[in-house]
MARLUMVO-137839 format. One line per field, with one value per residue: residue number from 1; residue in three letters; x, y, z of N, C-alpha, C, O in turn. Coordinates in nm, 2 decimals, padded with zeros to 4 digits. Layout:
BEGIN
pos	c(NUM,...)
code	c(ALA,...)
n_c1	c(X,...)
n_c2	c(Y,...)
n_c3	c(Z,...)
ca_c1	c(X,...)
ca_c2	c(Y,...)
ca_c3	c(Z,...)
c_c1	c(X,...)
c_c2	c(Y,...)
c_c3	c(Z,...)
o_c1	c(X,...)
o_c2	c(Y,...)
o_c3	c(Z,...)
END
This chain:
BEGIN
pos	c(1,2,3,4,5,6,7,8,9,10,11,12,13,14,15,16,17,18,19,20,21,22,23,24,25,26,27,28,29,30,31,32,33,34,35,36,37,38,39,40,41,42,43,44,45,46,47,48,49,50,51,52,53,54,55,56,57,58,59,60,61,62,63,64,65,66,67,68)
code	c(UNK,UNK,UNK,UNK,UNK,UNK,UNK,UNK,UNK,UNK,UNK,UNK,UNK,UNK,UNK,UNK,UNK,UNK,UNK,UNK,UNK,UNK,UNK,UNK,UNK,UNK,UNK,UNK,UNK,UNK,UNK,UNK,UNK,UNK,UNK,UNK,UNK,UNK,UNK,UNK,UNK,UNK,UNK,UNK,UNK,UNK,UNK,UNK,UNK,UNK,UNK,UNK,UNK,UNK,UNK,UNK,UNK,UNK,UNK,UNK,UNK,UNK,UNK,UNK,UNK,UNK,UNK,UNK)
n_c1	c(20.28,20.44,20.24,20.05,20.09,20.21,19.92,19.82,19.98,19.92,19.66,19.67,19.76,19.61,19.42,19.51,19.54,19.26,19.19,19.32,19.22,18.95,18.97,19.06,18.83,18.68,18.75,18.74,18.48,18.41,18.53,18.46,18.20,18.20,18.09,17.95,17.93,17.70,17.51,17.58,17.54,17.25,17.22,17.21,17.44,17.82,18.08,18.39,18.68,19.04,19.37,19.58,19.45,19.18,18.86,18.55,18.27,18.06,17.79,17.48,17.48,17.72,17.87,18.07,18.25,18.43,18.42,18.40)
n_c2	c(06.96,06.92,07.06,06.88,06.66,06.71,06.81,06.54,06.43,06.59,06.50,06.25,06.25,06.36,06.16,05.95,06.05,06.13,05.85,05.74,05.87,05.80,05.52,05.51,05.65,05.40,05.20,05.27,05.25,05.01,04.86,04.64,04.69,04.74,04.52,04.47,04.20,04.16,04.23,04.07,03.83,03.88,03.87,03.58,03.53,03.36,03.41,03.41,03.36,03.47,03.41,03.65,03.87,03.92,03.93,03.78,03.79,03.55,03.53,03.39,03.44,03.40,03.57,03.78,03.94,04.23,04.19,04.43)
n_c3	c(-02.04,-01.80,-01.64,-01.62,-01.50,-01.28,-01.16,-01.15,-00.98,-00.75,-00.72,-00.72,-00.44,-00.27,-00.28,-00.17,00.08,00.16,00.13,00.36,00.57,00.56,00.60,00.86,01.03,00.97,01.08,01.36,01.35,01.32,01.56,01.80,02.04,02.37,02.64,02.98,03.23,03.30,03.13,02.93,03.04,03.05,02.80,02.77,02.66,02.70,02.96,02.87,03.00,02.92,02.92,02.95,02.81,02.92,02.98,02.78,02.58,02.47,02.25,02.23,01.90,01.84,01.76,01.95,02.22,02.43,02.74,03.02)
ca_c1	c(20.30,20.46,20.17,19.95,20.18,20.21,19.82,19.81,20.04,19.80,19.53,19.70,19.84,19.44,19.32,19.54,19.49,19.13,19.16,19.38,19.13,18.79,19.02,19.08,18.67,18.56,18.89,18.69,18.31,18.41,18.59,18.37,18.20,18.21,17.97,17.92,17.91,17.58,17.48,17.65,17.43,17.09,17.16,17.24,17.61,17.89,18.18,18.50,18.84,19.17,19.48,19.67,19.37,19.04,18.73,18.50,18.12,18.08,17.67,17.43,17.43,17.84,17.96,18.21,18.25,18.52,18.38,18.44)
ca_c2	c(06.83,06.94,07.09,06.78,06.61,06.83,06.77,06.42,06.39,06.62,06.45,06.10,06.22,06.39,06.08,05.89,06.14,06.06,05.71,05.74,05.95,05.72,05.42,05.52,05.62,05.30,05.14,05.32,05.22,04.87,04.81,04.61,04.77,04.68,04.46,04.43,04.07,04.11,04.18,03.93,03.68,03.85,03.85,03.45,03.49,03.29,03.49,03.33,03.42,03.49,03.48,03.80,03.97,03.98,03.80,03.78,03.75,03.50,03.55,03.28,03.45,03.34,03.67,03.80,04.13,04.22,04.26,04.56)
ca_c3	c(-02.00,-01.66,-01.54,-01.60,-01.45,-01.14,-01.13,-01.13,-00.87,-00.64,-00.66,-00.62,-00.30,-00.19,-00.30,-00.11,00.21,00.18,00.17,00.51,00.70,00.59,00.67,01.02,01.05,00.90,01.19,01.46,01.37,01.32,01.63,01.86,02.14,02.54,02.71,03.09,03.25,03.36,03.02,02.87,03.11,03.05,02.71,02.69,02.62,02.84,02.97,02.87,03.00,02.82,02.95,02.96,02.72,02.94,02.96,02.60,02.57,02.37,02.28,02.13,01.77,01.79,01.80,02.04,02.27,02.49,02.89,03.08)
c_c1	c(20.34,20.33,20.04,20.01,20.20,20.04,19.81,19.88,19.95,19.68,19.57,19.70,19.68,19.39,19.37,19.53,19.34,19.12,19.19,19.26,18.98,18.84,19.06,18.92,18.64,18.66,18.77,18.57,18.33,18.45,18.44,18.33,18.14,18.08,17.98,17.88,17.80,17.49,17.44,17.51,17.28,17.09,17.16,17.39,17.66,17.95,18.28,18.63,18.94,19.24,19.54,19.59,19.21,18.95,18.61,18.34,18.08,17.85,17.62,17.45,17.59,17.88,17.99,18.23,18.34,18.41,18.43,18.42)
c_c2	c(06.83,06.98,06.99,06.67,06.62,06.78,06.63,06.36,06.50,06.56,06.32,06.13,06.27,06.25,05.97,05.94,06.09,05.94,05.68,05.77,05.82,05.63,05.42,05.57,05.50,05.22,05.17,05.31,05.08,04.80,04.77,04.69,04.65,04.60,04.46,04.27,04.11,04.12,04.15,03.81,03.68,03.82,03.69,03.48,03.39,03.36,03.36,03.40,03.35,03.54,03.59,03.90,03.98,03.89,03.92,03.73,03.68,03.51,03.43,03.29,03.40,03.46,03.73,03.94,04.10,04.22,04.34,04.55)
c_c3	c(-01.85,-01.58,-01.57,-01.52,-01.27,-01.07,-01.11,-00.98,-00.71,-00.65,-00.66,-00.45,-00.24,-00.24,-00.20,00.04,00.22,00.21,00.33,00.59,00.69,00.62,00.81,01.09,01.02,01.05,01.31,01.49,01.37,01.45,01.73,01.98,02.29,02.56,02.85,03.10,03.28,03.23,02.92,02.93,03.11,02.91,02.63,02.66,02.80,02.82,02.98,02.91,02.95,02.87,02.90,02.81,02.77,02.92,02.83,02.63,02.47,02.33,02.15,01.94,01.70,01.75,01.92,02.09,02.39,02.66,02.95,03.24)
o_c1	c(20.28,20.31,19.93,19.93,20.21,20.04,19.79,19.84,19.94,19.60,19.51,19.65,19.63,19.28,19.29,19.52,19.31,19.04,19.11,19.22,18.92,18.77,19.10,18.89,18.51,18.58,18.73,18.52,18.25,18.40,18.35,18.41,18.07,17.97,18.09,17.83,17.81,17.40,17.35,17.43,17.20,16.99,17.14,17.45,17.61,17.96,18.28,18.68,18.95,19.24,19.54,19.66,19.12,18.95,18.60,18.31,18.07,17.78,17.68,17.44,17.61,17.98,17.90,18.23,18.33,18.30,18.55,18.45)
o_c2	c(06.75,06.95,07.04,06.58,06.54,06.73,06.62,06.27,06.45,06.57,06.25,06.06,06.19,06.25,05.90,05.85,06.00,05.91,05.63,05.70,05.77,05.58,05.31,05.52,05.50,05.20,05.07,05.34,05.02,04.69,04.85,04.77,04.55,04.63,04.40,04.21,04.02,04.04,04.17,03.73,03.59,03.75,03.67,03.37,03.36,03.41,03.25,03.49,03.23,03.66,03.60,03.98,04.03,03.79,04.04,03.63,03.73,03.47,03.39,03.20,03.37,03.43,03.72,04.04,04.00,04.28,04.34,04.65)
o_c3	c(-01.77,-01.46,-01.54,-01.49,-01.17,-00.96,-00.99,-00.90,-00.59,-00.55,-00.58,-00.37,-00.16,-00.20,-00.15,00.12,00.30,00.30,00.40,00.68,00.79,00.70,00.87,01.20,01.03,01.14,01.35,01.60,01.45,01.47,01.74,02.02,02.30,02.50,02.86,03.01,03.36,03.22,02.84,02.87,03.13,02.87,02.51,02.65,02.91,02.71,03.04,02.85,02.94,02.90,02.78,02.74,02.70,02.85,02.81,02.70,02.36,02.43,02.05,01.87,01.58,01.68,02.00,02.02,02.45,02.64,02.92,03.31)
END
């Protein structure tokens, strides 16, 4: 009984280690990526600015990219 026990609790904790690590790759593919204002303007977006966070591409299809 102890040593199923013993087991169980190793692979919660690997299973929870796994989750951590593909949750910080899935964190890191999702995060949006940069646009240039120029573009932003060929591709049809407008550049919007945001106070004390940066100006935003906002592009016809209505999603959103930071400017660089």
């Amino acid at each position: 009984m102890r040593i199923r026990r013993t087991l169980g609790l190793a692979l919660a904790t690997v299973t929870v280690a796994g989750m951590s690590a593909f949750g910080a790759v899935s964190a890191e593919a999702a995060s949006s990526p940069t646009i240039t204002g120029d573009e932003c303007t060929a591709a049809g977006g407008k550049i919007t600015s945001r106070p004390y966070a940066g100006d935003l591409c906002v592009l016809p299809d209505g999603t959103s990219q930071p400017v660089t």
